[in-house]
N, C-alpha and C positions, 0 to 999 in steps of 0.2 A: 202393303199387306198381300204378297204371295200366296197363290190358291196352292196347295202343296199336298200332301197323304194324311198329314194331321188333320188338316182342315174338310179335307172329303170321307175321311173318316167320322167326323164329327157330326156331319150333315146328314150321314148314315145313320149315325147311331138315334139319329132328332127323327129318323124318319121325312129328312126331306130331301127330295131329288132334286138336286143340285149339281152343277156339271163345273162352275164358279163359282164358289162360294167365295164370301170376304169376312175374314174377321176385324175387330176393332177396339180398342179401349173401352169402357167405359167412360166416358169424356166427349163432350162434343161442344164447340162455341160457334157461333155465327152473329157477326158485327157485320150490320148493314149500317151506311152512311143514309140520315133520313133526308135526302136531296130527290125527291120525285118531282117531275112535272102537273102529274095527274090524277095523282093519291095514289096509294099502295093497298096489296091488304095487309091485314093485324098480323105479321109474321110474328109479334111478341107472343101472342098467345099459343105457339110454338115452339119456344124456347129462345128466340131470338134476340139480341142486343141490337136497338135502334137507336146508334147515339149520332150528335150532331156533327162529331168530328171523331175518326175511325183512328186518326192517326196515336195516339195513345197509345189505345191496344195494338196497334202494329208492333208499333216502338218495343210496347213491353213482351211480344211475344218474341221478333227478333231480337233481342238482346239476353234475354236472360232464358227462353228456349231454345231458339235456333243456338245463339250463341254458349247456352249450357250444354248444348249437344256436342257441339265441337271442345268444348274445353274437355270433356269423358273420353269421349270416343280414342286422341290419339295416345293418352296412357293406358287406355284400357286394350287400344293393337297392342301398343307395345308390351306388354303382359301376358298377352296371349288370349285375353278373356273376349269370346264369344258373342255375347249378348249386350246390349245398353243394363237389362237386369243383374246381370253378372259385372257391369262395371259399376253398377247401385251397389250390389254386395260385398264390395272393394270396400273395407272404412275408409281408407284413404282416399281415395276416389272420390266417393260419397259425399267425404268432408270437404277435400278441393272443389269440387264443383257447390258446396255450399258456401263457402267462407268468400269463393271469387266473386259470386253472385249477390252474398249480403254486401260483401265489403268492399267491392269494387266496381258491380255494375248498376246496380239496385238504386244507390244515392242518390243515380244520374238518371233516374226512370222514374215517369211521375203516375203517379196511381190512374186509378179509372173506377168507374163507381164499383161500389164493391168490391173489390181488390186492391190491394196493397203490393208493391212490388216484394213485400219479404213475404207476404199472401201468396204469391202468383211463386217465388220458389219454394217454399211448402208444398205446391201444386206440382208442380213439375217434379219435385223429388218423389211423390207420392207416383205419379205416373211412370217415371222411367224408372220406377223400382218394383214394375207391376210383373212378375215371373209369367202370367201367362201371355204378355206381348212379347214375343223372339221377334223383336227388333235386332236386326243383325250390328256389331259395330261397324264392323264392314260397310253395308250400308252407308250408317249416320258418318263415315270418314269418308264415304265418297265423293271429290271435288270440292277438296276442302279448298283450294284456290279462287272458287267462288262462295264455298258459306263461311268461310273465314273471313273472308274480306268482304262479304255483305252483314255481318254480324258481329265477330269478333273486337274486328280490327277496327271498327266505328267506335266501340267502346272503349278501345284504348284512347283514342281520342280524345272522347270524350272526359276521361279520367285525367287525361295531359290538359285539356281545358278548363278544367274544374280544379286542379291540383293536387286531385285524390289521390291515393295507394294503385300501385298499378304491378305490385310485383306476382301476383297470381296471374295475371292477363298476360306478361311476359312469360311466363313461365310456361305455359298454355301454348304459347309460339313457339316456345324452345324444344316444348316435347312433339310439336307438329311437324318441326323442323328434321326432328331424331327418327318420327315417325317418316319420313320420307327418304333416310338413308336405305329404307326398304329391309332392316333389319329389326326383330323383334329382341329383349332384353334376353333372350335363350341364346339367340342365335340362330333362330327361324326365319326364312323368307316373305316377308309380305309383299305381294304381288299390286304390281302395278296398281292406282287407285284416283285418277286423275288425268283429264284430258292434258294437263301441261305436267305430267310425272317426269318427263324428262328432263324438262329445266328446274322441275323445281329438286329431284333427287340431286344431280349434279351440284345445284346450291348446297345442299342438306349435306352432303359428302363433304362441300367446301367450309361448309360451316363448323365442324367438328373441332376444326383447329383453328379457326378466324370466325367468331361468332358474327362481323360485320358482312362476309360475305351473305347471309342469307338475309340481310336485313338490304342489303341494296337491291332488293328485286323489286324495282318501284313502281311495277307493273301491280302488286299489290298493298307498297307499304309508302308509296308516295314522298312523300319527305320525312314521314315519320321515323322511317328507321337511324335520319340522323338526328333527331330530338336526345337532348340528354339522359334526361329520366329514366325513359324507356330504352333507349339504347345500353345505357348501364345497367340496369336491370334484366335484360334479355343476354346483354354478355356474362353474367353472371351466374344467371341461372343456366347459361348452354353447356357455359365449362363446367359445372357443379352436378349435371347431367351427368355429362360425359364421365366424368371421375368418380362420380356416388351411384351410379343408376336412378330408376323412376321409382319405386318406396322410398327411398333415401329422402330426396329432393323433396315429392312429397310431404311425408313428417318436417322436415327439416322448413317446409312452407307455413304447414299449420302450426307448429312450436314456436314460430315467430313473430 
């Protein structure tokens, strides 16, 4: 959250001298592991979660937020849209990132008290459809080569492990993949957006016309990209890309 003219305007108008302000969601969680040596104080009576094992909530945060992030963000470059809110404001968009996340990551993520994982994406659509966080996409697409593949691409996984649906998770790569040709669905430039932009553009370019070139980049997709499932699915959806654009594919995701 950038201290900008909105934000020092705002501090103005509150009457407080602020030189850095920060603004924030409405939202806040904090998961402490209760492992002390020596006792703690009552951080719960604070708003705090003291559970015995944090890894859950990890789980369920990378997966279906880290990783809902990245599924918006590179159709929402490729469109041209601005903001994470304005990729909320996409119905399509909107709905790919619900249908991926009920129907494809969710299955594979186990609740935590109080929440539910189809809870937790209610929550997340609720927040990144909040118009007064200008969350840039820009931003949330930056170094997708590590939040993709700390988030995403586990998930795929984990969906090839399980035997789940995994053609919105492919599809997700495919639009990342088009996202890194550096070309917007107008015809606009998107600029560099990644410490390894140039291997992975150079894949994204190779991939346009051989969907296997971008999937041998096993610096992020390990052996996965020669799994069948997903390897069929990711060449379908790239060429389907290509030839239909990103509303097309979209619809043509949720209709099926």
């Amino acid at each position: 959250p950038a201290t900008g003219p909105n934000e020092l305007a705002l501090v103005c108008e509150l009457g407080i001298a602020d030189a850095a302000p920060v603004t924030h969601e409405d939202f806040r969680q904090w998961v402490i592991e209760d492992d002390f040596c020596a006792g703690r104080p009552e951080w719960e009576r604070v708003g705090a979660t003291v559970a015995d094992d944090v890894h859950a909530y990890e789980m369920m945060k990378l997966r279906l937020l880290n990783g809902g992030h990245q599924i918006i963000a590179a159709p929402a470059e490729l469109l041209g849209l601005h903001t994470i809110a304005d990729a909320m404001a996409h119905p399509l968009i909107k709905e790919f990132l619900r249908k991926v996340c009920l129907t494809e990551i969710a299955p594979n993520v186990a609740s935590v008290p109080g929440m539910s994982p189809a809870g937790y994406v209610d929550l997340i659509d609720q927040r990144f459809s909040n118009p007064a966080i200008h969350d840039t996409v820009r931003r949330v697409a930056f170094d997708g080569s590590s939040r993709q593949t700390g988030a995403v691409i586990p998930a795929i996984r984990d969906a090839i492990d399980q035997g789940g649906p995994l053609d919105g998770l492919a599809l997700s790569q495919a639009l990342w993949a088009m996202m890194c040709t550096g070309r917007r669905q107008d015809g606009s430039i998107i600029k560099p957006n990644d410490p390894n932009w140039d291997r992975l553009h150079q894949a994204a370019k190779g991939s346009m016309e051989d969907p296997k070139v971008w999937l041998a980049q096993r610096e992020f997709y390990g052996a996965l990209g020669a799994v069948e499932p997903f390897e069929a699915a990711f060449a379908s959806a790239s060429l389907s890309l290509v030839e239909s654009g990103v509303e097309a594919i979209l619809q043509a995701y949720l209709e099926g």
